[in-house]
MIMAR-524578 format. One record per residue (C-alpha): residue number from 1; residue in three letters; z, y, x. Coordinates in steps of 0.05 Angstrom, whole numbers. Layout:
N
resi NUM&resn ala&z Z&y Y&x X
...
END
This chain:
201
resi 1&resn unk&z 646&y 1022&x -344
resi 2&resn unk&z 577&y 1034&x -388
resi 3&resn unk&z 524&y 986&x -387
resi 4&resn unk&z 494&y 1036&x -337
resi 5&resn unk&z 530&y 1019&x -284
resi 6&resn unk&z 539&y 951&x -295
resi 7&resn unk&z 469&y 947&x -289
resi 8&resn unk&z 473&y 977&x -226
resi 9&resn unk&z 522&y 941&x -198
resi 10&resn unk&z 486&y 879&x -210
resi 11&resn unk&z 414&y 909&x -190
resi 12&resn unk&z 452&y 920&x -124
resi 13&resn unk&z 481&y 858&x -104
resi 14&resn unk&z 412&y 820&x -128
resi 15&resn unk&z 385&y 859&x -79
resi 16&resn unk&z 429&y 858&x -22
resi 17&resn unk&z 428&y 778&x -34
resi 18&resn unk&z 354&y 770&x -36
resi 19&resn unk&z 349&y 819&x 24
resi 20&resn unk&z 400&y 777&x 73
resi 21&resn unk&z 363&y 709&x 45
resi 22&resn unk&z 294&y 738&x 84
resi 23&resn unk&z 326&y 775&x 136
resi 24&resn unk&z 352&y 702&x 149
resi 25&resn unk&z 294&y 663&x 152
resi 26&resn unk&z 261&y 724&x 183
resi 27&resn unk&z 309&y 730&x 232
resi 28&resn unk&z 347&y 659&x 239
resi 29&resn unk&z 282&y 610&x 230
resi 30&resn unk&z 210&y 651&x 234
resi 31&resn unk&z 223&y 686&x 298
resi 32&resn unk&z 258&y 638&x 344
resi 33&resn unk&z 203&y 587&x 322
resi 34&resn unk&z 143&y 639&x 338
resi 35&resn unk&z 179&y 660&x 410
resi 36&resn unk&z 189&y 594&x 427
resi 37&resn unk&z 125&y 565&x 408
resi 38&resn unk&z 93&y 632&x 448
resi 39&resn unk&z 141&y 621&x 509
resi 40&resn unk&z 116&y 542&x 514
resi 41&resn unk&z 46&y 553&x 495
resi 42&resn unk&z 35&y 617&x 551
resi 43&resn unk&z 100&y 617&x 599
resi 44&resn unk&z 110&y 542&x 595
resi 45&resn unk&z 152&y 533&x 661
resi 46&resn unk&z 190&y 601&x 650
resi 47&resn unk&z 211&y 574&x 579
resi 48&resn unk&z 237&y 508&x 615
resi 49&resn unk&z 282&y 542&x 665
resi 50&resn unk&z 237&y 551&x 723
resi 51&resn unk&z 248&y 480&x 751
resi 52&resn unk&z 238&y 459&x 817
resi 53&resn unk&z 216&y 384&x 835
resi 54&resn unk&z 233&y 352&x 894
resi 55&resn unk&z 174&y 292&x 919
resi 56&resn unk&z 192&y 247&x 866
resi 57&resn unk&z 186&y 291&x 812
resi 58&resn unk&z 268&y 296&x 804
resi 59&resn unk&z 293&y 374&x 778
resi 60&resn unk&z 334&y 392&x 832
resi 61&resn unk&z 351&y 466&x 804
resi 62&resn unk&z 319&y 530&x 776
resi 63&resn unk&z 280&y 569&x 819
resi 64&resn unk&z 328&y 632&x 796
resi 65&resn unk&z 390&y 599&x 811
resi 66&resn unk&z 418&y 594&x 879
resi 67&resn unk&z 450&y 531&x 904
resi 68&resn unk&z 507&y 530&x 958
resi 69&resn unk&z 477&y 494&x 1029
resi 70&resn unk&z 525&y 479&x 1092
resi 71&resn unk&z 491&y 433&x 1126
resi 72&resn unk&z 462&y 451&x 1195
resi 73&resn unk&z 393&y 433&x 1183
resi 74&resn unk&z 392&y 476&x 1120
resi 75&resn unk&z 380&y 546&x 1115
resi 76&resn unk&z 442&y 573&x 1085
resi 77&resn unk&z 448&y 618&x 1012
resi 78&resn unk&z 479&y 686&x 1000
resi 79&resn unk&z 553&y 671&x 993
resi 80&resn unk&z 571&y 671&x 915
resi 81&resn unk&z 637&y 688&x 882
resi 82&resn unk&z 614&y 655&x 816
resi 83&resn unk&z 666&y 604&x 798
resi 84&resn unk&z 729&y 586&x 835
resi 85&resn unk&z 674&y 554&x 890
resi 86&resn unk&z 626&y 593&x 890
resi 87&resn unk&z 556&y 578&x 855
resi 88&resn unk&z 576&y 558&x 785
resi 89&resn unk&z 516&y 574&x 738
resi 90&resn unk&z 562&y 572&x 681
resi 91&resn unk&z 618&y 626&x 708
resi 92&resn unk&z 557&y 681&x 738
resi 93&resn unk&z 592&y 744&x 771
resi 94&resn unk&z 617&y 778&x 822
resi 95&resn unk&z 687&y 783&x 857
resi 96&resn unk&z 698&y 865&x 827
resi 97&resn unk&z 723&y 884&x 900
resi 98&resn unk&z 715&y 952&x 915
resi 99&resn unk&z 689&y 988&x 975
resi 100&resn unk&z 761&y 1005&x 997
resi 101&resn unk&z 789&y 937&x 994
resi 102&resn unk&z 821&y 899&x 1051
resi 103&resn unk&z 809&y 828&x 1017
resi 104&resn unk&z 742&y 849&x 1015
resi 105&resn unk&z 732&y 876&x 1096
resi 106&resn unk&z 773&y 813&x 1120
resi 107&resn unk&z 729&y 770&x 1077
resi 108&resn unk&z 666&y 802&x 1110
resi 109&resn unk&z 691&y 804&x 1178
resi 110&resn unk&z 711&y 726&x 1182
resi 111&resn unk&z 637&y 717&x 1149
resi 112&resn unk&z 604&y 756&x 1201
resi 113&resn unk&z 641&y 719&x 1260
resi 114&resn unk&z 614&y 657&x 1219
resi 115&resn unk&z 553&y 671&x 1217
resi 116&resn unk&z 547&y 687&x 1289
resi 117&resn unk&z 577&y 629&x 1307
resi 118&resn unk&z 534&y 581&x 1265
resi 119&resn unk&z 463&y 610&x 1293
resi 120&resn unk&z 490&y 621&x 1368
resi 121&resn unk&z 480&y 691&x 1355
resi 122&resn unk&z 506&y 750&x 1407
resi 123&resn unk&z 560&y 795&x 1393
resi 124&resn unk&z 517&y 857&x 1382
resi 125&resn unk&z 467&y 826&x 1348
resi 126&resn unk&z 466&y 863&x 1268
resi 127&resn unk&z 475&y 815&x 1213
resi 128&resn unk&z 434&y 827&x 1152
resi 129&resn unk&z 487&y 847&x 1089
resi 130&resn unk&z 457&y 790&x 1045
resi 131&resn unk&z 493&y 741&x 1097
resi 132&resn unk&z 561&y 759&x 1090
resi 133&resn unk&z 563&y 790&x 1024
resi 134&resn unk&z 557&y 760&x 950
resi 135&resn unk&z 510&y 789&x 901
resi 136&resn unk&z 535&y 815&x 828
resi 137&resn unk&z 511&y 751&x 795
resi 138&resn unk&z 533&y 711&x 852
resi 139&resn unk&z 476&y 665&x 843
resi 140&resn unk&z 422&y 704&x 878
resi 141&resn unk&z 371&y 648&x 891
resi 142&resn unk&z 336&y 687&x 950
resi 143&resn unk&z 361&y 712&x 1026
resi 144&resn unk&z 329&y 776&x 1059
resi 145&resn unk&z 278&y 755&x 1110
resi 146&resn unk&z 313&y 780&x 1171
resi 147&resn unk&z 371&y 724&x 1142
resi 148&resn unk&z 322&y 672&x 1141
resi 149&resn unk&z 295&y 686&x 1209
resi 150&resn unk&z 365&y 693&x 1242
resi 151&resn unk&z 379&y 625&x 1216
resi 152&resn unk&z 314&y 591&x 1235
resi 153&resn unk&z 328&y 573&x 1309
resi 154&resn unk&z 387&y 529&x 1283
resi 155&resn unk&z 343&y 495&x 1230
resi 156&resn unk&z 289&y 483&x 1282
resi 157&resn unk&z 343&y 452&x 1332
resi 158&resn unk&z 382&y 409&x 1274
resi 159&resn unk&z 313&y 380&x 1256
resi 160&resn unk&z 275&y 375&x 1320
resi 161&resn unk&z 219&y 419&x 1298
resi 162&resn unk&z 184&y 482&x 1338
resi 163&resn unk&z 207&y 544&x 1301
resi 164&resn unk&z 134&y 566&x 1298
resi 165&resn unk&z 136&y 502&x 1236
resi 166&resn unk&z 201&y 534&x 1210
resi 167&resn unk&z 174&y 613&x 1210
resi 168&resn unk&z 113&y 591&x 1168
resi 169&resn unk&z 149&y 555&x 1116
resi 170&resn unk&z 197&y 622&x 1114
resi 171&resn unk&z 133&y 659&x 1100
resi 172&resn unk&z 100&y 609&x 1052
resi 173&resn unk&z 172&y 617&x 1003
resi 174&resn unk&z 173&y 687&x 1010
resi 175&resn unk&z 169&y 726&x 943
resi 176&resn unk&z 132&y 789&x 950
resi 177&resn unk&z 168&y 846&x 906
resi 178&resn unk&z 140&y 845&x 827
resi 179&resn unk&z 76&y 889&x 820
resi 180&resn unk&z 86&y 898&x 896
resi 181&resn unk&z 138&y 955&x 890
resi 182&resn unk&z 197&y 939&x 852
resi 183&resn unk&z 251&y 900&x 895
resi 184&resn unk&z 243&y 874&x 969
resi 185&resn unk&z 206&y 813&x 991
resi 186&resn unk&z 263&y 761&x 991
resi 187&resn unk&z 258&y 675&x 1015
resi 188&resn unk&z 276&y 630&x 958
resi 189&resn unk&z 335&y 582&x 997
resi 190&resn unk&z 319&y 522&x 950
resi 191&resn unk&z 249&y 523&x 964
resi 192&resn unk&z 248&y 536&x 1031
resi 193&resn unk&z 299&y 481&x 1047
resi 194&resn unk&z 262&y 435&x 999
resi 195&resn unk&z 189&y 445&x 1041
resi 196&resn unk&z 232&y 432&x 1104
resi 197&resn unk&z 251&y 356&x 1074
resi 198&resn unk&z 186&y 341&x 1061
resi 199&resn unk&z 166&y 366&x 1131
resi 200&resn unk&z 214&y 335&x 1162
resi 201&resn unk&z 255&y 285&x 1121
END
């Protein structure tokens, strides 16, 4: 090999080396330093997970992360096949059964006779697909507002309150659709249920 190359060679590798010594401060230390300092200093509660406080100031959860509810004076979540239980922020996903799949129909039919049964509803009365089915993510924070309103006689009842009460604080956690087109309005559960404790503890 002639001095040439060798020089080369070695021009080469001092380059590569220099290169992947800025690329990782660039890349490793600089940037995640700016974004975070930019997410904190303009999208301060994004940044922090979106929190949600309940009266004492206490997280309770993330305002993009459903939680499961059963009780009857709670308005109820999407059901979720995330984790073995349901709900599990840390296993997000769906249950990958198909259209054609009897697991699947049998699951939705006991759901639907659940659901009926729960809000005292009537036989022919529709229920919304966000009630009986889970969402990809299986952590979809929000319910359609036909689901809310389907579920607000029971809530009213369990908690002694005139629906009219319950109805407004459905529309006051309603989330319009971003830039007013994209999605559908949908009622964020944990917020919803959270304004009903501190209505009527």
């Amino acid at each position: 090999m002639n001095h040439f190359m060798k020089t080369l060679i070695i021009k080469n590798i001092y380059s590569a080396i220099v290169a992947t010594v800025i690329f990782t401060i660039v890349v490793c230390g600089i940037y995640p330093i700016v974004t975070w300092g930019l997410g904190q200093l303009f999208f301060s509660k994004q940044a922090n997970g979106s929190l949600i406080q309940n009266g004492d100031s206490v997280p309770v959860g993330s305002q993009w992360i459903g939680q499961n509810f059963s009780a009857t004076k709670y308005f109820h979540p999407r059901p979720s096949a995330a984790g073995s239980n349901g709900y599990d922020a840390s296993n997000s996903g769906g249950s990958n059964l198909g259209p054609t799949s009897q697991k699947l129909m049998d699951t939705i039919k006991m759901r639907v006779q659940t659901y009926r049964s729960e809000n005292h509803l009537a036989n022919d009365v529709l229920v919304p697909a966000d009630a009986v089915t889970a969402s990809g993510s299986g952590l979809d924070p929000h319910i359609s507002i036909k689901n809310a309103l389907l579920q607000a006689r029971r809530v009213a009842q369990a908690r002694s309150l005139d629906i009219n009460i319950v109805k407004n604080e459905i529309v006051k956690a309603t989330a319009v659709p971003a830039f007013g087109i994209l999605g559908e309005p949908g009622v964020n559960v944990l917020q919803l249920n959270l304004a009903l404790d501190r209505t009527s503890p």
